[in-house]
matplotlib code that plots the C-alpha trace (Angstrom):
import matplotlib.pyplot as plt

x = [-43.8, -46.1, -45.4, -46.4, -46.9, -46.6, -49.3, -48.6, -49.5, -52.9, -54.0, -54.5, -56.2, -58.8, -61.2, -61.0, -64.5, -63.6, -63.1, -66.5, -68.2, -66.6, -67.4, -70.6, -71.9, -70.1, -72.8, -74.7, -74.7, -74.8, -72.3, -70.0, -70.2, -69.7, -66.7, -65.0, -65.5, -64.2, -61.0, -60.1, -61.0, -58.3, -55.6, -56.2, -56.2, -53.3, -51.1, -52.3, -50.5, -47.2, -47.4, -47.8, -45.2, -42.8, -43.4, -43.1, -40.1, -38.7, -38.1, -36.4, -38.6, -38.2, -40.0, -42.6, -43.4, -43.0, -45.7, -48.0, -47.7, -48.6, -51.4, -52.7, -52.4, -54.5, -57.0, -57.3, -57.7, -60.0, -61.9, -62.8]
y = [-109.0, -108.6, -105.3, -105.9, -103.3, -103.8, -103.7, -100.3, -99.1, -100.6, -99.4, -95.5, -97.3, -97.9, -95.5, -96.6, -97.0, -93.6, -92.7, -93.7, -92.7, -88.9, -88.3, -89.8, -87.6, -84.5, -84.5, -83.2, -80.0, -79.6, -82.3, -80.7, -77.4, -78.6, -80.6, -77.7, -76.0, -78.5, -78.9, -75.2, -74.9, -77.8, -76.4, -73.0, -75.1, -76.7, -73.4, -71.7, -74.9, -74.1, -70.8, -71.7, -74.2, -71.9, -69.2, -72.4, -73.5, -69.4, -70.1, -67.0, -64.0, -64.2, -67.2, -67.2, -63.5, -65.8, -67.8, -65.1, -63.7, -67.1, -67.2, -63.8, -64.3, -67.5, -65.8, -63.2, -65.5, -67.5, -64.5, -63.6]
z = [-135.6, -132.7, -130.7, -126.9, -124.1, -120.7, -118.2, -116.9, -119.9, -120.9, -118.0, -120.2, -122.5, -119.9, -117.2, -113.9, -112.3, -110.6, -113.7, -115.6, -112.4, -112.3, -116.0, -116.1, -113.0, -114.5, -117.0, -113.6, -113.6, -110.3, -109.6, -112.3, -109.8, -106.7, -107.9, -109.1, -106.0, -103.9, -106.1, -105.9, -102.2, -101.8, -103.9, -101.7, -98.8, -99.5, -100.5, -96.7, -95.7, -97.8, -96.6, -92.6, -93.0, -93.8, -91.3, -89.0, -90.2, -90.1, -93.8, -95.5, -95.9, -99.7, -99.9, -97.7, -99.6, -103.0, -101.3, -100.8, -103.9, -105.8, -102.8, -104.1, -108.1, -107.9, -105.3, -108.0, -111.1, -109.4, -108.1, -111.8]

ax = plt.figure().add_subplot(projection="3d")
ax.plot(x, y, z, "-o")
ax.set_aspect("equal")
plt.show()
């Protein structure tokens, strides 16, 4: 009996050449820093945009304050 899998998933079993190139340069320290900056300044980024869109779209106040508040928790985590 030969079990067979499709293509889709072969592709885990494999690192991308983003892939080998990311973890091989995030044995950089340096690299490894910046990285992590820049992926935390993006997720920020991107929930000021969640937050302006709905002020724009005169969203209910409950959830542009639910917003904010998820703004301001991972503000604070990150902060520590």
């Amino acid at each position: 009996m030969t079990i067979t899998t499709s293509k889709k998933n072969n592709r885990n079993l494999h690192e991308t050449n983003y892939e080998e190139y990311r973890n091989k340069e995030q044995e950089n320290t340096e690299f490894r820093e910046k990285y992590l900056f820049a992926k935390e300044k993006l997720h920020l980024e991107l929930m000021v945009e969640t937050v302006k869109e709905s002020i724009l779209k005169k969203k209910d106040e409950k959830i542009i304050m639910r917003n904010l508040n998820k703004l301001s928790r991972y503000i604070g985590r990150i902060a520590l």
